[in-house]
N, C-alpha and C positions, 0 to 999 in steps of 0.2 A: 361781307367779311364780318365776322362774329366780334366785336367790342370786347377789349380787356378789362379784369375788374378784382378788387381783391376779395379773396375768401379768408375772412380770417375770423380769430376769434380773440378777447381777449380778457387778460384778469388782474383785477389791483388786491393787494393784499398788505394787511397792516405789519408784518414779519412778528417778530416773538420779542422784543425791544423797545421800542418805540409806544408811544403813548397814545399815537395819533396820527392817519395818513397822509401825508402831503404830496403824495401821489395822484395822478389822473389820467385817464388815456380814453381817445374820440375815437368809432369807428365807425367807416361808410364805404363803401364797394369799390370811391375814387378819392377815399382822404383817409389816412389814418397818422394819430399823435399820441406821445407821450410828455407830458410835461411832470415837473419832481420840484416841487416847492418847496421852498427855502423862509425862515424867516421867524422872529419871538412871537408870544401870544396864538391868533392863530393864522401869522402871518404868510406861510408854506402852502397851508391849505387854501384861503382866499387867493394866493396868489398861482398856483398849479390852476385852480378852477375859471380864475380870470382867464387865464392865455388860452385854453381851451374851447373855452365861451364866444370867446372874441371871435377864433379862429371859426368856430361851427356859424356863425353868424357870416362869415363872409366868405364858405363856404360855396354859396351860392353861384359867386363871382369864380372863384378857383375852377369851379366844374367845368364852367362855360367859355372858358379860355383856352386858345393853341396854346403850346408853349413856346416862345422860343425864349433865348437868354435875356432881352433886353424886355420884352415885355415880363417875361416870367420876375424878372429883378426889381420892375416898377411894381407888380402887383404886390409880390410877396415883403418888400420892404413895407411900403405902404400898409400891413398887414401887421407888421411889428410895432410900427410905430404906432397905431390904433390900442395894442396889446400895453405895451408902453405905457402910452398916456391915460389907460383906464389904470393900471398899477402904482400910477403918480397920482390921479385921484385918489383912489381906495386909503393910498397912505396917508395922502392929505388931512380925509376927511375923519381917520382915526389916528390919532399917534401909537397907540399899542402897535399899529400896523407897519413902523416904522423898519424900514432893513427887508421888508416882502422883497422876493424875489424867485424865479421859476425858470429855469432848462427848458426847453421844447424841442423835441426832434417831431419834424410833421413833412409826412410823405403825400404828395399827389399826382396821380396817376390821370393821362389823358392819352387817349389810345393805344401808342405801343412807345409813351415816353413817360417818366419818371423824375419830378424834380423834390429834392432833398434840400427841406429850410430847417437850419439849425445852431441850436443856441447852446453851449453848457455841456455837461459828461454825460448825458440821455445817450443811447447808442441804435444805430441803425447798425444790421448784419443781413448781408445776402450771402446766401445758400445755392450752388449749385454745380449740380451733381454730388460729389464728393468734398468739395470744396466750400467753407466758410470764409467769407472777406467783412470786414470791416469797412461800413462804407462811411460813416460820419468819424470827423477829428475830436476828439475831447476838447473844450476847452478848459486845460487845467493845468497846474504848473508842473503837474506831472509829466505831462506830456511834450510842453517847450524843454524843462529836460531831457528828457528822452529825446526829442528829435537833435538839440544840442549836442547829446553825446556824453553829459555829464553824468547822470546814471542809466542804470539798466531795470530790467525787467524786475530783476529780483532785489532789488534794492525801495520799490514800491512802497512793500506791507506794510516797513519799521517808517517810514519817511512820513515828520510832523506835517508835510503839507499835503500828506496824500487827496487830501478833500478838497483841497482849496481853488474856486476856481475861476479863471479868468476873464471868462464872460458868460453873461448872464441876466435876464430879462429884468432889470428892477427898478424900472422908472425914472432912468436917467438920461434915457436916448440917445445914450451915445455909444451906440454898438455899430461893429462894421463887419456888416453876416452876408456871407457866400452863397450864393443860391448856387446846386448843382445839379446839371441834366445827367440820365441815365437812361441808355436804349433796353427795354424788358422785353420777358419773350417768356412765354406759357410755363415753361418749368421752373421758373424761380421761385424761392421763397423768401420772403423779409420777416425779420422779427427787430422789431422792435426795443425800449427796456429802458428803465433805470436803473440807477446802480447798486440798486439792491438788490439786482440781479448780477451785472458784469463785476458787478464788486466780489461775488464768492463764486463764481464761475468762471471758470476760462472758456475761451474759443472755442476748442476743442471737445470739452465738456458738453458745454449748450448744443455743438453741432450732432454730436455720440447721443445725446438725449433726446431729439427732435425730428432727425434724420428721418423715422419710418416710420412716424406717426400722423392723422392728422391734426389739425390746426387747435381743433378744442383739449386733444390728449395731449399735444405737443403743449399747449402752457401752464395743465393742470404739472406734468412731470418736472416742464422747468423751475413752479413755484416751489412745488414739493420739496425739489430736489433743493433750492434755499432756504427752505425753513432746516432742510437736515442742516446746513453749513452754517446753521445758527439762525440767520437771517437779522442781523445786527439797525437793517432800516427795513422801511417799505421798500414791496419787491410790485414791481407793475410789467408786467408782457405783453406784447400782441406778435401774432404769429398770422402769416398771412400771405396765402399763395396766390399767386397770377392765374386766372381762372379766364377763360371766354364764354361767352354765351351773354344772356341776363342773368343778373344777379337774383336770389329769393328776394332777398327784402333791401331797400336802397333807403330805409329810417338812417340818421343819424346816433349813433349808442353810444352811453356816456359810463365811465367804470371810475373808483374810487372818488375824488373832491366833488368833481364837475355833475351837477346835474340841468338839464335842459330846462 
């Protein structure tokens, strides 16, 4: 039986606004991340580049592991709080670096299962056939409204807290993050993204744009297409199909903060 594995591709881009990227995303055949830095001085970007770092470092371990719920939830916790406490350093050891903090949405893949660890408004999307779903929850207080009932969809754009959000990696350790299993199967696609992307994109859109291309055209058009809608932050993608066989290359590749 041929081993599953991702094909993807991906790209960080500083948008037409922004001064500086605080964007990063990791890619490997059985891990892929985006993380969106937050923070003064060059707090965003040390801190996108820590969680990344971390995470490609224990990598190792992720590979080499079944999944199931209870061990997938010791390693992966275990994994935050490593991220954590190097972003509690970092601040320590500078004050400019004070308020860091970073999203992380980070997919790993082990045979024909899929677990989803996630922090903050980063977004995970499965694709298939026709069909776009949102697989990761925001956390954001946009989104406890909305599932409250208090506003709607369109009431978003104008809304002062549109940004604001309610968890998120900044070296306080005291997050309380869901690990979540998902059964995969050759045709799907995952993309990836920060909200420099779902920010001026709908569903719809993203899915209309990516549909019937592959992986490298699919996130050159999605970036494209946010720098048309202005692109008001960094826009970060990775796009990424379920493949079998052996992979070309199983290096770890690093795009916008993080470098290896």
């Amino acid at each position: 039986m041929n081993s599953l594995f991702f094909e993807s591709a991906a790209r960080s881009a500083i948008g037409l606004i922004r001064n500086g990227n605080e964007d990063g995303a990791l890619t490997h055949p059985r891990l892929l991340a985006v993380a969106d830095g937050m923070g003064g001085h060059a707090g965003g970007e040390v801190a996108s580049s820590i969680a990344l770092l971390v995470l490609a470092r224990r990598s190792t371990i992720f590979l080499d592991q079944e999944f199931d719920q209870d061990s997938a939830d010791d390693l992966f916790n275990s994994s935050i709080e490593d991220i954590d406490e190097a972003l509690k350093e970092a601040s320590d050891e500078d004050p400019d670096l004070a308020g860091l903090g970073t999203t992380l949405t980070s997919l790993f893949l082990r045979n024909d299962q899929l677990a989803l660890l996630h922090v903050g408004d980063s977004r995970l999307y499965r694709i298939q056939g026709t069909k776009i779903e949102q697989l990761s929850i925001d956390h954001t207080v946009m989104q406890e409204l909305l599932t409250a009932g208090t506003i709607t969809e369109e009431d978003i754009a104008e809304h002062p807290q549109r940004s604001m959000l309610t968890q998120a990696l900044m070296g306080t350790c005291s997050l309380s993050i869901a690990l979540h299993l998902f059964d995969v199967k050759e045709s799907d696609r995952f993309i990836l993204c920060s909200d420099g992307l779902s920010g001026v994109l709908d569903d719809q859109k993203i899915f209309s744009l990516v549909q019937s291309l592959a992986p490298e055209e699919a996130v050159a058009a999605l970036v494209d297409a946010a720098y048309v809608q202005g692109a008001p932050d960094n826009v970060t993608v990775i796009v990424a199909d379920i493949a079998s066989g052996q992979p070309h290359n199983e290096n770890l590749e690093f795009f916008g903060t993080a470098t290896a």
